[in-house]
C-alpha positions in Angstrom: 51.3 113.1 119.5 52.1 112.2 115.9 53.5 115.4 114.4 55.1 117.0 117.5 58.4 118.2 116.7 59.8 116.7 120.2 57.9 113.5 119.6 59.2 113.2 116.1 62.9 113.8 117.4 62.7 111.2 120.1 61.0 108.7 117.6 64.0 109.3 115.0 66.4 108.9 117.7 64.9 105.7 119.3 64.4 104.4 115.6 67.9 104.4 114.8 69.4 103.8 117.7 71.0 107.0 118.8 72.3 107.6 122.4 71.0 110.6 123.3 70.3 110.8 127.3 72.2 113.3 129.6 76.0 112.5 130.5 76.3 111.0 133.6 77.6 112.1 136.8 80.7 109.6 136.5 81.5 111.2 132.8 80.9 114.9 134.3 83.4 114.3 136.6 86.0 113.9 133.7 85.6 117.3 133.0 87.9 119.8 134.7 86.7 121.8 137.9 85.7 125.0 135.8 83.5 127.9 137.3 83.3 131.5 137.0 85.4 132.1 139.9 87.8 129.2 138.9 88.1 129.6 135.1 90.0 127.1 132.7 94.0 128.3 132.0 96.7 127.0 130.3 99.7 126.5 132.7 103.2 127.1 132.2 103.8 123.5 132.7 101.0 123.1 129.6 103.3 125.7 127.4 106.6 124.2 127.7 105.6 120.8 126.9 104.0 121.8 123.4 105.0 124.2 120.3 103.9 127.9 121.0 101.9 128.9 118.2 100.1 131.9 119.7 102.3 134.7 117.0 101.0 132.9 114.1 98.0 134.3 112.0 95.1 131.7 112.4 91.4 131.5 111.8 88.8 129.1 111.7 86.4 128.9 108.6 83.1 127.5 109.5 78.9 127.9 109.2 77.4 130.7 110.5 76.3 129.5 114.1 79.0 126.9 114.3 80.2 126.6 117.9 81.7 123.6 117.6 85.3 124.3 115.9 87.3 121.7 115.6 89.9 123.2 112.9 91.8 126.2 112.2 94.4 127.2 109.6 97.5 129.5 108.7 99.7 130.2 105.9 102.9 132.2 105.7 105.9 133.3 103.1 108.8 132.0 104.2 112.2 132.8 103.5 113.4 130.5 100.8 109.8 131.5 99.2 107.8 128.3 99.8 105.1 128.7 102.3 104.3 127.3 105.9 100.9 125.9 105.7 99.2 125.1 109.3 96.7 122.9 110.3 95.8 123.3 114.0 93.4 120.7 115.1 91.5 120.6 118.6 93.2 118.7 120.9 90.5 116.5 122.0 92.7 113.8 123.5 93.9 116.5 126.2 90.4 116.0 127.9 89.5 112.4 127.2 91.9 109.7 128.4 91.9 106.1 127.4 89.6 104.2 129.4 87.9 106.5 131.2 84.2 106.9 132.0 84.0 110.1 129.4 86.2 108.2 126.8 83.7 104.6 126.8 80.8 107.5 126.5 82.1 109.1 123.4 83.1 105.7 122.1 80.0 104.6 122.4 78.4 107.6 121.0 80.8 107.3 118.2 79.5 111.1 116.4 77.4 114.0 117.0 74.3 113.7 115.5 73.0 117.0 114.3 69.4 117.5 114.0 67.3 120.4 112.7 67.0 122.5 115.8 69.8 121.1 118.2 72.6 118.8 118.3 73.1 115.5 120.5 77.4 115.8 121.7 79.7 113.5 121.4 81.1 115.1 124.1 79.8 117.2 127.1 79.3 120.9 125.8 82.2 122.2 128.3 84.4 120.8 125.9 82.2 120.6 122.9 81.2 124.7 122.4 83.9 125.7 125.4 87.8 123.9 126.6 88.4 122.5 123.1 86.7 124.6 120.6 89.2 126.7 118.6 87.0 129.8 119.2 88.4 133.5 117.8 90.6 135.3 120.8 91.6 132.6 123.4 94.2 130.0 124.0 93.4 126.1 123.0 95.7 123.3 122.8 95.9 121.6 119.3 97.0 119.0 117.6 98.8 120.6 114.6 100.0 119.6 111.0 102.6 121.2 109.5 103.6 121.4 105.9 106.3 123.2 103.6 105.1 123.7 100.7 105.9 125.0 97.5 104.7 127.9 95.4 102.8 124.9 93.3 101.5 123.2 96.1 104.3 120.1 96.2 104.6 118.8 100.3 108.3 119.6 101.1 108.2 118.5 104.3 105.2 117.6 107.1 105.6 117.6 110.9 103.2 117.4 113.8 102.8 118.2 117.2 101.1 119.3 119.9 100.4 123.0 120.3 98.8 126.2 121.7 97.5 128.6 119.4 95.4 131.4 119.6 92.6 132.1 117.0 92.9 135.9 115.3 89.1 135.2 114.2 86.4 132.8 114.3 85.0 133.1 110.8 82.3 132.1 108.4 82.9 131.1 104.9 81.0 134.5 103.7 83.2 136.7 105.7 86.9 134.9 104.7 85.5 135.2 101.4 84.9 139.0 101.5 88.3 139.5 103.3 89.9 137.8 100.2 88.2 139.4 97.8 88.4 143.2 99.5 91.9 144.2 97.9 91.8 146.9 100.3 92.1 144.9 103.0 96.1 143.9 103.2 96.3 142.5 106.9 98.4 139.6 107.5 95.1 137.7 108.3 94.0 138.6 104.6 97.1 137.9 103.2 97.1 134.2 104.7 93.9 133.4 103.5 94.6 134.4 100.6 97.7 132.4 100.0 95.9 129.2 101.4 92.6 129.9 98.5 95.6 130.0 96.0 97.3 126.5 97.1 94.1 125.1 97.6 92.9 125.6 93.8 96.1 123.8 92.8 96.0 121.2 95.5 92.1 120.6 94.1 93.2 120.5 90.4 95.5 118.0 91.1 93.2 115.8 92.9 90.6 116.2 90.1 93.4 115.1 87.5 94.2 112.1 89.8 90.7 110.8 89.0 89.2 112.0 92.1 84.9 112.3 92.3 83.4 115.4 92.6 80.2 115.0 93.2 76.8 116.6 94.3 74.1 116.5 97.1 71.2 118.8 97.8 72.6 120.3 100.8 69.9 122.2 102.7 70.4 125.1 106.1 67.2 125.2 108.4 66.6 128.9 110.0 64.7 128.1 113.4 62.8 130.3 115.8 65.3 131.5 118.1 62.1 131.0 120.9 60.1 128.1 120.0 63.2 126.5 117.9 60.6 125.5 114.9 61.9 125.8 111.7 60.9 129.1 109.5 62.9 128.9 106.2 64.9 126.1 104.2 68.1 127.5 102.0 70.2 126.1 99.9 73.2 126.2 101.1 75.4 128.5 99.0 79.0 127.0 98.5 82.0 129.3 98.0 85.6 129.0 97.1 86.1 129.2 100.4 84.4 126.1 101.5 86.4 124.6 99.0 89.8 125.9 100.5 88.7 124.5 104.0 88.1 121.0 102.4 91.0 120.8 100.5 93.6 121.4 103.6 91.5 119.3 105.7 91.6 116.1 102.7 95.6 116.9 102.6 96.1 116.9 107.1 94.0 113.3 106.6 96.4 111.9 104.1 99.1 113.0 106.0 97.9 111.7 109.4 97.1 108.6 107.5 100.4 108.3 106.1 102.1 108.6 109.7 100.1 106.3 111.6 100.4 103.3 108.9 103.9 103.7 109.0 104.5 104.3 113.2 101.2 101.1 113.8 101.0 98.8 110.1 99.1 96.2 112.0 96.3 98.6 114.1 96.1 102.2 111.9 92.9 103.5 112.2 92.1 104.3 108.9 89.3 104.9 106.3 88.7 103.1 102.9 85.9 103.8 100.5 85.3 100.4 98.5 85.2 100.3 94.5 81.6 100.0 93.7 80.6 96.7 91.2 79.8 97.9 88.2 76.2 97.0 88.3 75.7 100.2 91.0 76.0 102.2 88.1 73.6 101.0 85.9 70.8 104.1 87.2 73.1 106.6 86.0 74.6 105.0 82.9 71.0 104.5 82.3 70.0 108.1 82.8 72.9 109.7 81.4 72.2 107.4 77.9 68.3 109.4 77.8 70.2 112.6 78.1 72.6 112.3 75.4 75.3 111.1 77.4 78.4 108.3 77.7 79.1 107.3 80.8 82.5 105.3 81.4 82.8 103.4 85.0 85.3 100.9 84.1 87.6 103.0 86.6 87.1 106.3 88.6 89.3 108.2 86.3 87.4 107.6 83.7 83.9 108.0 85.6 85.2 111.8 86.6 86.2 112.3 83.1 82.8 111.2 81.5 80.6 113.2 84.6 83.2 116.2 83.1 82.5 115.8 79.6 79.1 115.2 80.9 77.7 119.3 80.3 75.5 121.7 78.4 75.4 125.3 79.1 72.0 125.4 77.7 70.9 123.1 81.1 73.2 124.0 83.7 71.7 121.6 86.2 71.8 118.1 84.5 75.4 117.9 85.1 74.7 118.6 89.0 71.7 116.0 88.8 74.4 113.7 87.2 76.4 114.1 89.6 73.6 113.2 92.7 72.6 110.0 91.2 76.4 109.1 91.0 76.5 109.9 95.0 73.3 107.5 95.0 75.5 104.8 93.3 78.3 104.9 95.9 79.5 102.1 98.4 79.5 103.3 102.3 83.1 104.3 103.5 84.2 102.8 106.6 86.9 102.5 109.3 88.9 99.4 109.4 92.2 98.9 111.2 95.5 98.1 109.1 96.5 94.9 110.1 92.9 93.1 108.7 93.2 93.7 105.3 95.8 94.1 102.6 97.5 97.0 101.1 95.5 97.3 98.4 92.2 97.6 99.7 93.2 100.9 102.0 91.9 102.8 98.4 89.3 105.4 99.1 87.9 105.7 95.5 86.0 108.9 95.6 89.2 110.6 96.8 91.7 108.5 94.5 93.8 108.2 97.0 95.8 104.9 98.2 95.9 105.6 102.2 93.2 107.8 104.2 92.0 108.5 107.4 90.1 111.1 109.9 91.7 113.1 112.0 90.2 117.2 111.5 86.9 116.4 114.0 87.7 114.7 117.1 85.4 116.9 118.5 82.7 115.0 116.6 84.0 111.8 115.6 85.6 109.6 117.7 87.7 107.6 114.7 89.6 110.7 115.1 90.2 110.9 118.6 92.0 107.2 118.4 93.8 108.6 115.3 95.1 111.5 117.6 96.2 109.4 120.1 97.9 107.0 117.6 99.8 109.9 115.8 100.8 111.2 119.5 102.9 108.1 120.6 103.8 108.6 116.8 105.8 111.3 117.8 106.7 110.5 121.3 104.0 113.1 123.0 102.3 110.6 124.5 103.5 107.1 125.8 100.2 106.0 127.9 98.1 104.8 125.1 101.2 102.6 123.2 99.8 99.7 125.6 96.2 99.9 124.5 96.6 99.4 120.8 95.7 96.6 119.3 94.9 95.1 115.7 91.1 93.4 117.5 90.6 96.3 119.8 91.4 98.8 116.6 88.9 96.6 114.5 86.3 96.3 116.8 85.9 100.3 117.6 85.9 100.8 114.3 83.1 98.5 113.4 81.3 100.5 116.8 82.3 103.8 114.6 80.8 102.4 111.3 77.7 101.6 112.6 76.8 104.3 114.7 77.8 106.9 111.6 75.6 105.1 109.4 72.8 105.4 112.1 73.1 109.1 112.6 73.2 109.5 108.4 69.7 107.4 108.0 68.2 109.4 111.1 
């Protein structure tokens, strides 16, 4: 019946081509044999092939409800007074291997696709919300990125491996941001969050003087029934400086992972450009800007962040935002390519202003990340089985799988 919340699901789906049926029994049998009687451990074996990371302080920042953690973070003083800055990914690959039933499953599926009561995995939920999540108090393997850094936020060095961490604390933006600002509180997880917010500030600055976009969208959060699962209440979803920490170390593991792949695989890198748009795409906010009072400058994206900047009236705090959502609107789509197709010049992602970029913070939902995991793992010799199964076509042609289911699950 037109108007059923299950009916108008399944119609969205089947409109835009979403995989959404059950897992089958042959990708169920990837999984490992876990029951209550039988539960999931790491083994020694496990331990002593990866970097122990258990001691450290780390927490995941996340939405309230999020089950799904894919990253978690740390930040300490170190001797010679620069910091260690960690970011410890979930280690996705551990569970899916190249070729297998569950791997052509989440290749195919490409990304979750998250709807407004449920989600549809990329992955079965025993590794989804359970064996990979980075949730608060257990052990996970990770994929982690490490950085020296100094008190200005300049990379000193950057290192990865594999790892097992522990989570202190699965938290949500609200409560990181009320452990940093409590001054009471002087625990060592308070004191690493707050050392992260203070690089990530500078690490944000300097991307914005680089001539990198900042730019709006009216982000919504649906509250559902916890019974029925029918939405009650529509917020805006409040943004706060920790939201902005979160993105800025997740931008700066990217570039990294970016940077190591195109240098251990030039010719089959997965990464992720975002195309210079013509100049005619910008003609609806030129235009709009103009009836406002306003100069807009596109010749470069420099000088488009500088004008949207300049672009501002206390007196309407909200035409600047609005500004800043039609330039969103006037955007090319990113999209995955591998290395060896195109040249040098055209890896730019030009809302990031940044010459090489990639994914690698969500394997759990996005697969682009998952072959970017694996890539970065024969990068650094801790993992030799998929060094046969790249390949400039085979790179190129997942990718173009990638790009076209993530546009698929954006329109639905």
């Amino acid at each position: 019946k037109i108007g059923d919340q299950d009916t108008e699901n399944a119609v969205l789906l089947l409109e835009h081509d979403i995989p959404h049926s059950s897992f089958s029994e042959a990708v169920m049998d990837c999984l490992p044999d876990v029951t209550p009687e039988k539960p999931w451990v790491i083994t020694p074996r496990d331990r002593a092939e990866r970097v122990d990371c258990r001691h450290l302080d780390i927490c995941s920042v996340d939405p309230p409800g999020c089950t799904d953690i894919d990253d978690a973070l740390h930040a300490r003083l170190l001797p010679n007074g620069n910091y260690e800055v960690g970011v410890h990914i979930a280690d996705v690959g551990h569970f899916i291997r190249a070729g297998t039933p569950i791997d052509l499953e989440a290749a195919n599926r490409s990304t979750t696709v998250y709807l407004t009561d449920r989600r549809i995995d990329m992955v079965p939920g025993l590794l989804s919300s359970d064996l990979c999540s980075l949730r608060g108090g257990v052990e996970r393997f990770a994929f982690s990125c490490i950085w020296e850094m100094t008190q200005d936020a300049n990379i000193v060095s950057t290192k990865f491996h594999k790892s097992v961490i522990k989570s202190s604390l699965a938290m949500t933006y609200e409560a990181a941001q009320n452990k940093i600002d409590n001054v009471e509180d002087q625990d060592a997880l308070a004191k690493s969050l707050r050392i992260l917010l203070k690089l990530s500030k500078t690490l944000k600055q300097r991307r914005v003087d680089n001539g990198s976009l900042v730019l709006a969208s009216s982000e919504v959060r649906f509250n559902v029934d916890s019974e029925t699962a029918d939405p009650i209440e529509v917020q805006a979803k409040v943004m706060r400086e920790t939201n902005s920490m979160v993105e800025e170390f997740m931008l700066a593991a990217n570039i990294s992972a970016a940077k190591r792949i195109y240098e251990a695989f030039p010719d089959c890198a997965m990464l992720r450009r975002h195309p210079a748009p013509p100049p005619s795409n910008f003609d609806p906010l030129v235009k709009a800007a103009r009836q406002q009072g306003y100069h807009i400058v596109v010749d470069s994206g420099k000088q488009l962040a500088d004008s949207l900047n300049a672009a501002s009236d206390p007196a309407r705090p909200y035409m600047n935002t609005m500004l800043r959502m039609i330039t969103t609107r006037c955007m090319m789509q990113a999209v995955y390519f591998a290395s060896g197709t195109i040249e040098e010049p055209l890896f730019q992602h030009y809302g990031l202003a940044c010459p090489i970029y990639t994914h690698f913070t969500s394997p759990i939902r996005r697969y682009a990340d998952v072959i970017v995991h694996r890539l970065l793992a024969v990068s650094i010799n801790a993992d030799a089985t998929y060094a046969d199964l790249v390949d400039k076509k085979a790179t190129q042609k997942i990718a173009e799988n990638i790009n076209y289911r993530h546009w698929m699950a954006q329109y639905a």
